[in-house]
Residue, then its C-alpha position, 0 to 999 in steps of 0.5 A: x500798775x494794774x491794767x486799765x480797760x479801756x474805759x478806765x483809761x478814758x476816765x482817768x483822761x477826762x478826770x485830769x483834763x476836769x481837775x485842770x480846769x477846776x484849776x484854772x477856774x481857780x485862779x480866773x476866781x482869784x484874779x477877780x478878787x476871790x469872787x465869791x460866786x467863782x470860788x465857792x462852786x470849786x470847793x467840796x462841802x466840808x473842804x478846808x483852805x490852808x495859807x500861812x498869814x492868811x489863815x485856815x477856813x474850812x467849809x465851801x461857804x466859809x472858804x468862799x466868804x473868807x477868800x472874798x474878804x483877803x480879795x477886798x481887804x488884803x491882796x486887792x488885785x492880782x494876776x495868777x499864773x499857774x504852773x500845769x499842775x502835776x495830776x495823780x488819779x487814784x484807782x477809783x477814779x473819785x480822787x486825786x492829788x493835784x499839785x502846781x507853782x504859783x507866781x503871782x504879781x499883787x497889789x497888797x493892802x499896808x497892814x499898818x493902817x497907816x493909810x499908805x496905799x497898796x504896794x506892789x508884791x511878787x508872791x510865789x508858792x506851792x499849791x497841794x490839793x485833795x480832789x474829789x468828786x462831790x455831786x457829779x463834779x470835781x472840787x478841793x477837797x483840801x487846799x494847802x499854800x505853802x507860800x515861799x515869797x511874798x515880796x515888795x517889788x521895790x526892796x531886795x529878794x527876801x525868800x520865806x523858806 
């Protein structure tokens, strides 16, 4: 590793300390069924959302309009609660990658349209991000869910992987 002055010390701290707040802006967005003023804000123009089973978006409004709709018509409640995200700056201090857990109690719609009302699921994963710095301000550049359990309460554990 090469020596940091001091100020590039100071700046990679801030950096970590700004991203785990971007993070926890992240999931305080979630919880309020994607609001879409909350997320889009988080999110670098051209970034891309990524979960298997719910999709691919990419672009800040697009993810935004799309994460509002999963929170209306799909997971229509929810409470996240997130790991500490393990942060790794690069040198340039413009860039980093940012991974954490996630375990998450949710209320899911039935797909069916059976007209069954919401059950509810656990649902746990891994969350690995590219952030940037975008107009002054960190944001996801590139947000991938690797979902590894998305589980009815009230049944037997079924891991996805």
């Amino acid at each position: 590793m090469a020596t940091r002055t001091l100020t590039q010390r100071v700046t990679r701290l801030e950096a970590i300390t700004e991203i785990q707040q971007l993070v926890g802006r992240y999931a305080h967005g979630a919880d309020r069924h994607n609001d879409a003023a909350v997320m889009a804000p988080l999110f670098g123009r051209n970034a891309v959302w990524e979960a298997k089973g719910f999709g691919r978006h990419q672009g800040r409004e697009v993810i935004a309009m799309e994460l509002a709709r999963i929170g209306r018509e799909e997971i229509v409640w929810s409470a996240h609660y997130m790991t500490p995200p393990v942060i790794d700056v690069d040198d340039d201090l413009l860039q980093a990658r940012c991974r954490w857990h996630l375990w998450e109690l949710a209320q899911i719609q039935d797909a069916s349209g059976s007209g069954m009302p919401a059950a509810a699921h656990w649902i746990c994963g891994e969350y690995d991000t590219i952030v940037i710095v975008e107009a002054g301000r960190w944001c996801f550049q590139q947000l991938d869910l690797n979902l590894r359990l998305i589980h009815r309460h009230d049944a037997a554990w079924l891991p996805l992987g």
